[in-house]
N, C-alpha and C positions, 0 to 999 in steps of 0.2 A: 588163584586158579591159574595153571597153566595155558600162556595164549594159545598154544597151539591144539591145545583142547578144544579151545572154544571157537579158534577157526575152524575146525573139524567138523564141529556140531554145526557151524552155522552151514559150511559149505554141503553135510548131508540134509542140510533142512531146505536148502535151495534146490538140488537132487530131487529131493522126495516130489517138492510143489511142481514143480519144472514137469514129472512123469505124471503127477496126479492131475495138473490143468489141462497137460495132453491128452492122456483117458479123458478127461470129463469132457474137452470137446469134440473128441470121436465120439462119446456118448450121446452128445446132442446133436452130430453131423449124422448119426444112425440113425434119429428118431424121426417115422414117417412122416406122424403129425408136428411139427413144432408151432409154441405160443410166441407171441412178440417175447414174451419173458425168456422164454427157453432163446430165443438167435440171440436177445441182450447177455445172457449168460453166457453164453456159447463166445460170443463177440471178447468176452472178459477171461474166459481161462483160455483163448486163445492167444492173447497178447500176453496175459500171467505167465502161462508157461513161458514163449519168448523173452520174456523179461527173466525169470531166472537163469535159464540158460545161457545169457546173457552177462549173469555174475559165474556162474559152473560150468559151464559146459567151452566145448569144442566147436571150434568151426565146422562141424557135422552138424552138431547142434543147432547153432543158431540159422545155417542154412535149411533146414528141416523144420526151426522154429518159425523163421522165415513164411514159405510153403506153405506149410497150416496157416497161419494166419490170414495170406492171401485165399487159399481155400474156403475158409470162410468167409468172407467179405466177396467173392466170385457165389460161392449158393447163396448170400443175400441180397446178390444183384448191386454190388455196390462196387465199379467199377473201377473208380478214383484209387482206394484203399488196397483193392486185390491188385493193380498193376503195380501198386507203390511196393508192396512187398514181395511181390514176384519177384521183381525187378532187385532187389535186394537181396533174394536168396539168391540170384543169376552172381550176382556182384560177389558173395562172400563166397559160393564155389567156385568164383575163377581165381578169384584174388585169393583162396587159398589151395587153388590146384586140386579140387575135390574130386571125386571121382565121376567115370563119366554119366553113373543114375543120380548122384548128386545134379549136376549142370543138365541132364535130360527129365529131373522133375521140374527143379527153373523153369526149363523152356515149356514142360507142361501149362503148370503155373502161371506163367506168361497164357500162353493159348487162351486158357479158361477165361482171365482175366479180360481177355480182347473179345472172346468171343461175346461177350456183354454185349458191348457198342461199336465193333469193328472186328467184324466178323470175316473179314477177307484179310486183315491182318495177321487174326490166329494160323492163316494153313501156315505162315512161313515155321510159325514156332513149332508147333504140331510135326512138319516135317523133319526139325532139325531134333525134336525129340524120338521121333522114330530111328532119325539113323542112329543118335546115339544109344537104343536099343539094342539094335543090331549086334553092335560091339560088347554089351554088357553081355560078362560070363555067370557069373552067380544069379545061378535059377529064381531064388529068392526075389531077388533086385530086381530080375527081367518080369515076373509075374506081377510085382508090385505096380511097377510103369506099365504092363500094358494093359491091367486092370483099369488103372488110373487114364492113363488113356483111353479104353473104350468107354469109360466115364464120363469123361469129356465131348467125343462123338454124340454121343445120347445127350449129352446135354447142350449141346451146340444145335441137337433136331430137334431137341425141345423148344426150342425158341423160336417166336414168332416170326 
């Protein structure tokens, strides 16, 4: 068999998982009710996906893969975990020059993460993702962050 066949094959079987763990744990990050099983699920195609894109994908990629994973571990109140990989997507969008909704979810990400247990820590993040708002041109991108960001607001007055 031709190896480059089979590199093919594996590099679209890492693609496929990589999109389909990201679905499943927007599936599970959507659901009103969730069981301990559904956050334990949700906890494993969130790191799944990061891990393939980690053999396939882009530094877009894994800063994004990044992100979610922090996002999850930030709605499970698990604050050690969501700062460890906020702090990671920050790292892989500067260190590869990513763009500025790349490095202003980071800083989201960051926010959420703080607003856990250091809740006067998050504004500085919060503010530095707003300005980078500002600057973003693609309507898309700018909707994204500020949805996600008033996500955050709300979640930041949900807390005790």
């Amino acid at each position: 068999m031709n190896p480059d066949a089979t590199d093919l094959r594996e590099m679209q079987f890492h693609r496929k998982m990589a999109v389909d763990f990201f679905n499943e744990t927007w599936k599970q990050l959507d659901k009103a009710h969730r069981t301990l099983e559904d956050d334990t699920r949700m906890i494993h195609t969130a790191h799944a996906s990061r891990l393939h894109w980690e053999i396939v994908g882009s530094a877009e990629n894994l800063a994004v893969g990044e992100w979610l994973v922090s996002r999850v571990h930030s709605i499970l109140q698990q604050p050690d975990s969501a700062l460890f990989h906020a702090w990671r997507s920050l790292d892989v969008a500067e260190q590869n020059n990513l763009s500025l909704f790349h490095r202003a979810c980071s800083h989201e990400a960051i926010a959420r993460a703080l607003s856990i247990s250091h809740q006067e820590s998050a504004v500085e993040h919060i503010a530095m993702a707003r300005k980078f708002a500002l600057e973003i041109v693609d309507p898309e991108e700018k909707t994204i962050l500020n949805e996600d960001l008033s996500s955050l607001e709300a979640f930041r007055a949900s807390e005790p």
